[in-house]
C-alpha angles and dihedrals in degrees: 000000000000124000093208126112127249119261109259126213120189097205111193125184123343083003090057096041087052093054099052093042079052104056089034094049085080100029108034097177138079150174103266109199131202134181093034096168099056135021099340129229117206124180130160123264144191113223110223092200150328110232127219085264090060091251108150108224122215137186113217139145136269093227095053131116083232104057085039087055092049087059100062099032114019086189106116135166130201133210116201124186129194103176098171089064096027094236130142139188136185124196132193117185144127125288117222118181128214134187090182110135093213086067091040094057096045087045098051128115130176074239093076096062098083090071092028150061099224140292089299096056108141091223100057126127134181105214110205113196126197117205115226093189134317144207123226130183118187122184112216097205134034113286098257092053096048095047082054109037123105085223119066101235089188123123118195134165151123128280118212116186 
């Protein structure tokens, strides 16, 4: 196996929006972390979508952990996966809640129902959150080639929105 390092690219703005739409289109759910000071809580989430800015969009409920958790530290940090292509992103930013039913309307999905009651559950929450910065690594090449190719195939880098 190669000794080199991997190629790094710093991606900033739309760049940087288009790279994390990109790894989350075939693995739209993540580990959504709170709590990330202190004793973390993870728990898998669908993201609903991810705006023009770059803001990832959530449903949740009132009554979580998780929402709980948001209110009292709105630092989160989310792990997304794409194992088919080898890529990974991890993103830090900053949790906001809503209740508005204007948010709740453009981020439902039939999907949701099978948490909630509807679009007029009482306990329904829209969860925006706002990257600070973020890491990627993408393989190139299928696991067993790349562990034993002579070229590093591996790209790595920050994202900054």
């Amino acid at each position: 196996m190669s000794n080199t390092t991997s190629p790094y690219e710093n991606l900033s703005g739309p760049a940087a929006i288009e790279k994390i739409k990109h790894v989350t289109e075939e693995s739209d759910t993540c580990f959504f972390s709170t709590r990330v000071d202190a004793n973390t809580h993870s728990r898998p989430m669908t993201i609903q979508e991810i705006d023009p800015e770059g803001n990832i969009w959530f449903l949740s409920d009132v009554n979580s952990d998780k929402n709980h958790e948001i209110s009292s530290d709105s630092e989160v940090e989310l792990y997304f996966m794409n194992t088919t292509k080898n890529e990974y992103i991890f993103i830090k930013g900053k949790a906001t809640l809503f209740q508005d039913k204007s948010l709740i309307e453009k981020h439902w999905n039939n999907f949701a129902n099978a948490w909630f009651n509807g679009k007029e559950d009482p306990n329904l929450t829209v969860i925006k959150v706002i990257p600070d910065n973020a890491y990627y690594y993408e393989t190139k090449e299928s696991k067993l080639v790349a562990g034993n190719s002579t070229e590093n195939n591996n790209v790595e880098g920050t994202l900054e929105i």
